[in-house]
N, C-alpha and C positions, 0 to 999 in steps of 0.2 A: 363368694367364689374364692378358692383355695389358689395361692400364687408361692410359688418358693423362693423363699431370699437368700442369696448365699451371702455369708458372712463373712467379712474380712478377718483375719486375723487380729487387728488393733481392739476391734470389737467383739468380737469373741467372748470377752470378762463378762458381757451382757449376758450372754446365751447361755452361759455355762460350758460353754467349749464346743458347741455343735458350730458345726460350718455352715449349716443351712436350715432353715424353719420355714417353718408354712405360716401366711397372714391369710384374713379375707379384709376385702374389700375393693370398691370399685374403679377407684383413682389412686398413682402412687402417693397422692398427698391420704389418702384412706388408709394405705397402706403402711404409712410410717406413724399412723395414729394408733394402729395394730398394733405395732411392733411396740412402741411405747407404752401401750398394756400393757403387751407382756414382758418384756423386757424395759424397766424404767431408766432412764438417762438415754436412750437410745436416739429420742428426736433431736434434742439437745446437741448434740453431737453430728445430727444428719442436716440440722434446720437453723437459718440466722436469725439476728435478732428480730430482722423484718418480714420471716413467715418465706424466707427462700430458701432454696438451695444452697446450702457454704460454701465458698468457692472452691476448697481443699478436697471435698466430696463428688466423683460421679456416681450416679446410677443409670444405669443400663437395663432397658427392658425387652426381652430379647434378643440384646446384643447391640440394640440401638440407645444411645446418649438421650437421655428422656431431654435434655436442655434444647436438642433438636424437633420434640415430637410438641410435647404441648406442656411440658416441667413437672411438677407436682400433680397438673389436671391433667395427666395423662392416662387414659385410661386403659385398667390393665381386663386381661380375661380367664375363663378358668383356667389356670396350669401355665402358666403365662410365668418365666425367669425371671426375678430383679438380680440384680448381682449391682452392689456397693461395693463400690471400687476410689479407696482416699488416691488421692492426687498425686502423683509423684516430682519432684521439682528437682532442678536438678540443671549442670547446663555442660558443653563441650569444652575440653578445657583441650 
């Protein structure tokens, strides 16, 4: 099932400068298996050393924090958004 990822700018160098690509697969964690197909160093960058989520990294599927829904085994459907979104840090001064 075809899902579209939009790409952050940091990441970008990966895609070749598209802002968005199509992956298949059934679970965001299938999904950044995809992604790492086709674009190599991409998991690395999305995934820790222990097979999670980087803390610096949201993904959003449909608009919703997949950290909320069920993480990596969240399951996605056809035509279904991710949008990777790096962390922004930062405080009131």
């Amino acid at each position: 099932m075809a899902v579209t990822v939009k790409i952050p700018t940091p990441l970008r160098k990966l895609t070749n400068g598209e802002t968005s690509v199509d992956a298949d697969g059934a679970t965001i964690g299938a999904i950044v298996e995809a992604l790492e197909s086709s674009y190599p160093g991409m998991k690395e960058r999305l995934i820790d050393d222990e097979g999670g989520l980087r803390h610096f990294v949201n993904i959003y599927l449909n608009g919703e924090d997949v950290r909320y829904l069920d993480g990596l085994n969240s399951a996605v459907g056809d035509r279904d958004e991710l949008s990777i979104v790096p962390a922004v840090a930062g405080g009131l001064s």
